[in-house]
N, C-alpha and C positions, 0 to 999 in steps of 0.2 A: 082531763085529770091525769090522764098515760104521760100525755107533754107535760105539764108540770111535775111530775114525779120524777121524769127522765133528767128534765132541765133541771130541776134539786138534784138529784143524783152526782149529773156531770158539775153542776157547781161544787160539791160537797168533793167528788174527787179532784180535780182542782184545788182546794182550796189544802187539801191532806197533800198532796205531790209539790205544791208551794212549799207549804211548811216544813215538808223534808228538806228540798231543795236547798231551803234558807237555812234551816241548821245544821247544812252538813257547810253549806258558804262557810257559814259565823266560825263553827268548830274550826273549817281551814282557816281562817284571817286569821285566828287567837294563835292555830299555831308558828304561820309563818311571821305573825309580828313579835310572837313571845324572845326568838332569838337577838331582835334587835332592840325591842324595850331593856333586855338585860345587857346589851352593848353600851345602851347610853347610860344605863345606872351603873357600870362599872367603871364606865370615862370618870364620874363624878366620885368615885369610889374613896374614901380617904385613909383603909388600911394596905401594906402595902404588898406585897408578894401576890404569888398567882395560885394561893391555895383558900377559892371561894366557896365557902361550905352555906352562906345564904344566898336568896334570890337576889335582898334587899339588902344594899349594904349598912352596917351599923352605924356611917358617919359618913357625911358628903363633903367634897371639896373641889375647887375650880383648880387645885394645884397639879393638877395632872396634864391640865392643857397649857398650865403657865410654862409648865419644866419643857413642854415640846419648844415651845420658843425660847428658852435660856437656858438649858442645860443642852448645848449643841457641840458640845468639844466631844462625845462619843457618837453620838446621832444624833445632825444635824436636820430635823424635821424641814424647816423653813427650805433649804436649800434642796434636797428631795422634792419639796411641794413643787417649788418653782420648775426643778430641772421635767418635772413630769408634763406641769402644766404649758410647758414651752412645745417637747415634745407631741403634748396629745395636739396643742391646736396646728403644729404644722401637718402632722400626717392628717390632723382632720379636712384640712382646707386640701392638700395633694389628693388624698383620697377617693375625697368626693369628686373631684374635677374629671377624676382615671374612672370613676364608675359611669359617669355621666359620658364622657365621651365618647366609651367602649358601647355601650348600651346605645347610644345614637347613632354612631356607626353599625352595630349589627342589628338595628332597627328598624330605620332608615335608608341605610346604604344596602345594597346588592353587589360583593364584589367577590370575587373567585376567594374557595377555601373558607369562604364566612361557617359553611355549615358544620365545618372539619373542625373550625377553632371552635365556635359552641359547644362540639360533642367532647374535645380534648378538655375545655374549660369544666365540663360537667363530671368528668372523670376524673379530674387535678381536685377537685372539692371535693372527693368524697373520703378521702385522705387529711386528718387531723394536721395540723398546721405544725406541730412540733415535731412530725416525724422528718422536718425537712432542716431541723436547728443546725445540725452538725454542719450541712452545705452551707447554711446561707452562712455561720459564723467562721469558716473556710476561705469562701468566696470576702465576708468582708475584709479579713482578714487578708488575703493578699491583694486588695486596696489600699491598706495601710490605715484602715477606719475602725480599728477595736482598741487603740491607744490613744490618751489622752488627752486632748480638745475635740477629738474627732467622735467620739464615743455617742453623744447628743446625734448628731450625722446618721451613724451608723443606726441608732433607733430609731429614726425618722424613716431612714430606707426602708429599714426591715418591717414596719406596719404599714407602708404606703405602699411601696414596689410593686407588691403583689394584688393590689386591692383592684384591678381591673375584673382580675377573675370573676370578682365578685359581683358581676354585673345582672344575674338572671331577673330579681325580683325589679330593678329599674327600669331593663327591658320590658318585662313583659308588660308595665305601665305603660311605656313609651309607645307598645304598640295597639294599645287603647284609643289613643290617637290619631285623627283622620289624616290618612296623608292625602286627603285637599287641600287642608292648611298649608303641607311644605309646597303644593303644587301652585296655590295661586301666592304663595310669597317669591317665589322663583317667577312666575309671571310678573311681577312688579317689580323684580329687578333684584331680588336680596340673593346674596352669596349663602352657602353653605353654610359658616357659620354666624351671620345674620338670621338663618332658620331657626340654629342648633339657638344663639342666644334671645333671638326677640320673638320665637314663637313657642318653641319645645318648652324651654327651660322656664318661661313664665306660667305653663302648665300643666311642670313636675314638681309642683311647690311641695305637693302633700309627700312624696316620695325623698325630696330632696332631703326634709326636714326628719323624714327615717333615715336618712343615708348620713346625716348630718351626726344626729346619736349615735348610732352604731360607730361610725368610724371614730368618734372619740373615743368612746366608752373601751376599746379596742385598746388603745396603747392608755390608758389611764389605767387600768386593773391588770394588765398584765405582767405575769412574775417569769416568766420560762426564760424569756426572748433577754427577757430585761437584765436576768440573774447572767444570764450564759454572755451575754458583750459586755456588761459592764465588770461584772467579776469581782477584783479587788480595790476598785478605782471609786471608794465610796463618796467623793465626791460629785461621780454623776451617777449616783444610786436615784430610784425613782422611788415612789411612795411604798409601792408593793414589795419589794427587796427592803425599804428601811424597814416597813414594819417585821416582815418575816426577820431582820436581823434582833427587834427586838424581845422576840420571841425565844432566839438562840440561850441557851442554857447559862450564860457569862452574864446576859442580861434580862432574863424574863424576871426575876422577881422586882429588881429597881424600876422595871420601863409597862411590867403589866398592865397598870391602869392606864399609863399615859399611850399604848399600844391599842387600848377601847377609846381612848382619847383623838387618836389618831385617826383609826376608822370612821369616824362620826364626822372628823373634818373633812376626810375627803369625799365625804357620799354631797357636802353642798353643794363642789359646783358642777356634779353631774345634777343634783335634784334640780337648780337651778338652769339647766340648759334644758332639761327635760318640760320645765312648767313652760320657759320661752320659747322654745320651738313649740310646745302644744298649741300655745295659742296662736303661731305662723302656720300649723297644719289648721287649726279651727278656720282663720282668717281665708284660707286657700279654701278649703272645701266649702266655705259658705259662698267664696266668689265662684268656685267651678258651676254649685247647684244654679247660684243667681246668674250664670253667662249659658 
């Protein structure tokens, strides 16, 4: 009867520490969704200015995303979208390549001052990325890449360049990894980077496909980097700077809706790299458990 009473008891707390748990979950999801439910009702918004005194707008319209593509003679959305989307996927693919290689090499490899550049590397990160704008728009700047066709260049550098630094969380995967793999592929004749591509990298899938995100998401939402080289040159303006330009007091009442409108386009083709790499980290981890 004691056991039974104990075992109701502990079910019965259980089941009260659930139930909190779960309504404290619900209450966050409702808050952190509530800001983006009223994002996409305002895209659809059909009054015009940016003085919204309801949740729910009085009248819906698709004209807010029509005007992004045709009313492009003060802000050119379309061409923003593009100049962004060129940008995020080259520093995505440089990116990734410098985090992978760096992380193999201080992995992997044993060579003089390895320990010195890790401890330097650890200490360069703890410093926010913008305390360094002024150098690096300096340095591009007498390359002659913060003026006009070169502009695109210059933001490619400035999100890749530095993205080896960022090698801790790939390392410390890598060294998860048995190095009897590198040793009996070196037995059978494979080069260095025969390891780094036909052995490692087949077994950093789930990491890559992190390092995959992150490095786009990186030059696609970033306004600091973007504002300070591109400057007046709104031609190679990127999505982040168009929209904050719509924002600006000459145009937030005409562009307010289509500025919700805006937001809501660019979150696809991050939602959509996110759902397709999920399913390459699922596909990886189901072959890691089955190997």
């Amino acid at each position: 009867m004691n056991k039974d009473k104990k075992t109701g008891s502990l079910k019965a707390q259980r089941l009260v520490s659930d139930i909190v748990v779960h309504t404290i979950l619900a209450i966050m999801a409702v808050v952190w969704v509530i800001p983006l439910v009223w994002l996409v009702l305002i895209s659809f918004r059909g009054e015009a200015g940016n003085n919204v005194t309801t949740f729910i707008p009085k009248s819906f319209t698709l004209a807010n995303y029509v005007k992004l593509f045709t009313e492009t003679t003060t802000i050119n959305f379309p061409r923003m979208f593009v100049n962004t989307f060129f940008i995020a996927i080259c520093s995505c693919l440089i990116s990734t390549f410098f985090v992978l290689a760096v992380s193999f090499a201080l992995s992997r490899l044993r060579w003089r001052m390895r320990k010195t550049y890790m401890n330097m590397a650890m200490v360069i990160t703890l410093f926010p990325g913008f305390m360094s704008m002024m150098a690096v728009y300096f340095l591009l700047k007498a390359m002659g890449l913060t003026e006009g066709n070169m502009i695109p260049l210059a933001l490619i550098i400035n999100f890749s360049a530095g993205a080896g630094v960022g090698f801790h969380v790939m390392k410390g995967y890598m060294d998860t990894i048995p190095f009897a793999l590198d040793e009996a592929g070196m037995l059978d004749g494979a080069t260095r980077w025969q390891v780094f591509t036909k052995i490692i990298l087949p077994l950093c899938k789930p990491m890559i496909v992190y390092q995959v995100i992150t490095s786009f998401l990186g030059p696609w939402v970033d306004f600091i980097f973007a504002k300070m080289i591109c400057r007046t040159s709104t031609q190679y303006y990127t999505v982040s700077v168009g929209l904050y330009t719509m924002l600006e007091k000459e145009y937030v009442f005409q562009w307010f809706n289509s500025f919700a409108a805006g937001a809501v386009l660019i979150s696809i083709p991050i939602s959509i790299l996110f759902i397709a790499m999920q399913n390459c980290y699922q596909e990886a981890m189901g072959g890691a458990v089955k190997g």
